[in-house]
N, C-alpha and C positions, 0 to 999 in steps of 0.2 A: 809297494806295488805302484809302479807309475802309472799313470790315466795318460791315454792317446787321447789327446784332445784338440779339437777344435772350435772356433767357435767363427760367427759371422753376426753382428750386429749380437741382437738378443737371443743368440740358439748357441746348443750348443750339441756335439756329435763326440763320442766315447765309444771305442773299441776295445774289445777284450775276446783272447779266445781260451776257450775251455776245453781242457780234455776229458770233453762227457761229449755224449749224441743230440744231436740238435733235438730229439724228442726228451732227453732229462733234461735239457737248460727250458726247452718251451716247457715243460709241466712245472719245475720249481718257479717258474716264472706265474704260473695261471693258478695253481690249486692253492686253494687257501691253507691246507692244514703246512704247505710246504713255505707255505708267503710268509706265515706265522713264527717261523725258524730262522729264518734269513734276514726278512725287510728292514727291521728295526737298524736305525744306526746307533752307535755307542752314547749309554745313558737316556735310551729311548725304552720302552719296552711296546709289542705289538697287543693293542686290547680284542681284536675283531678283524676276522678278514674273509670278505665274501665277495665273489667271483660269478658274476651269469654271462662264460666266455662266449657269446655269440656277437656277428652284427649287432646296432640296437640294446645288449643288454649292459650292464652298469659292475662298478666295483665301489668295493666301500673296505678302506682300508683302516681301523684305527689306530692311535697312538697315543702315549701317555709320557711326559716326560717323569724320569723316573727320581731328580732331585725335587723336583717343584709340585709334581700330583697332575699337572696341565695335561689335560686331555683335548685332544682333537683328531681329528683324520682328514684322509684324502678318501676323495670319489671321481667317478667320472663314466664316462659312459664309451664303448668298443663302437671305434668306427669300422674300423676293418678286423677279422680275425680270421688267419690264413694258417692254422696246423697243420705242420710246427714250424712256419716259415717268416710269420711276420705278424704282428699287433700293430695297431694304428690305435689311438684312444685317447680322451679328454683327462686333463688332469687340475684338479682345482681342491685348495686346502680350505678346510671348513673348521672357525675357532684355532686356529692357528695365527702367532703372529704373524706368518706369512703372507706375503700378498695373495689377496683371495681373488686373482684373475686366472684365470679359464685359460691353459694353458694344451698343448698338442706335443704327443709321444709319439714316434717310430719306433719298434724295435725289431729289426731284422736277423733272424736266426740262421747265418750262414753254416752252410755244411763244409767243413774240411779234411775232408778222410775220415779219421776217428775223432777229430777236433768239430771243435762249433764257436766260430764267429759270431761274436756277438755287436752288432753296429747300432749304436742307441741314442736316434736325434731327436731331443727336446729343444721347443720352437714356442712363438711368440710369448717369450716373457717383459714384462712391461718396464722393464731398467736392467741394466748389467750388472747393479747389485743383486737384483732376483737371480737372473742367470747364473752370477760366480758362486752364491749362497747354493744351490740345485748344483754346479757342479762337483760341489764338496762334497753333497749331499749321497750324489750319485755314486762318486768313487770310493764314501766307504762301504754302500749299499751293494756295489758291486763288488769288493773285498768280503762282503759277510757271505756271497754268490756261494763266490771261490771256498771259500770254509767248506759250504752248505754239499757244497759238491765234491768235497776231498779231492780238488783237482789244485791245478798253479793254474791259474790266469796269468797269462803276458799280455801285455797292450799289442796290438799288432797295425 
């Protein structure tokens, strides 16, 4: 699957649409027992996933790499949450070799007939090796989507 991508300095924006309803990509997106099945990228496994999807409330994602035992996660806290239309949210990896700067998600759940666009811009990361690293990250997280959803994702 190829990734529609763009990027502009340190951000970076990926399209994909799915033939599910913008309310199954928003809930595989938001509920934990669903986050659980999908998120992890290859050689990851998912330890923990908890979701308080309002304005103001937080996520905490864990992960474990599954040659080495290394546990860590990601958190952050919902700036905007608009179902099933759009998440706005903080993202920053905690015990991860990853840079642990406080990073900013879009994700925009377009409706297309029976299909749903998915537009997903990740912004202020602190070098273009962060960002290229995030955008590997994302494309195959978004490939485990597509499984998750027994659909094909095209890049659109």
């Amino acid at each position: 699957m190829q990734a529609a991508t763009s990027s502009q300095g340190t951000s970076l924006t990926l399209r994909r649409t799915f033939a599910a309803s913008r309310e199954t990509v928003f809930r595989a997106w938001t509920d934990p027992q669903a986050l659980k099945q999908w998120w992890a990228p290859e050689g990851y496994s998912i330890t923990e996933a908890a979701v308080d999807l309002r304005a103001g409330g937080s996520y905490r994602i864990g992960m474990m790499k599954q040659d080495t035992g290394l546990k860590f996660h990601l958190e952050g806290q919902f700036i905007e949450v608009e179902r099933p239309a759009r998440l706005v949210y903080t993202w920053a990896w905690r015990g991860s070799p990853m840079d642990p700067a406080e990073t900013l998600v879009t994700v925009d759940f377009l409706e297309r007939g029976r299909e749903t666009e998915l537009v997903l811009v990740h912004e202020r990361f602190p070098s273009q090796g962060d960002r290229d690293q995030h955008e590997h990250g994302w494309s195959k997280v978004l490939g485990n989507l597509n499984r998750f959803l027994g659909t094909a994702a095209q890049p659109s």
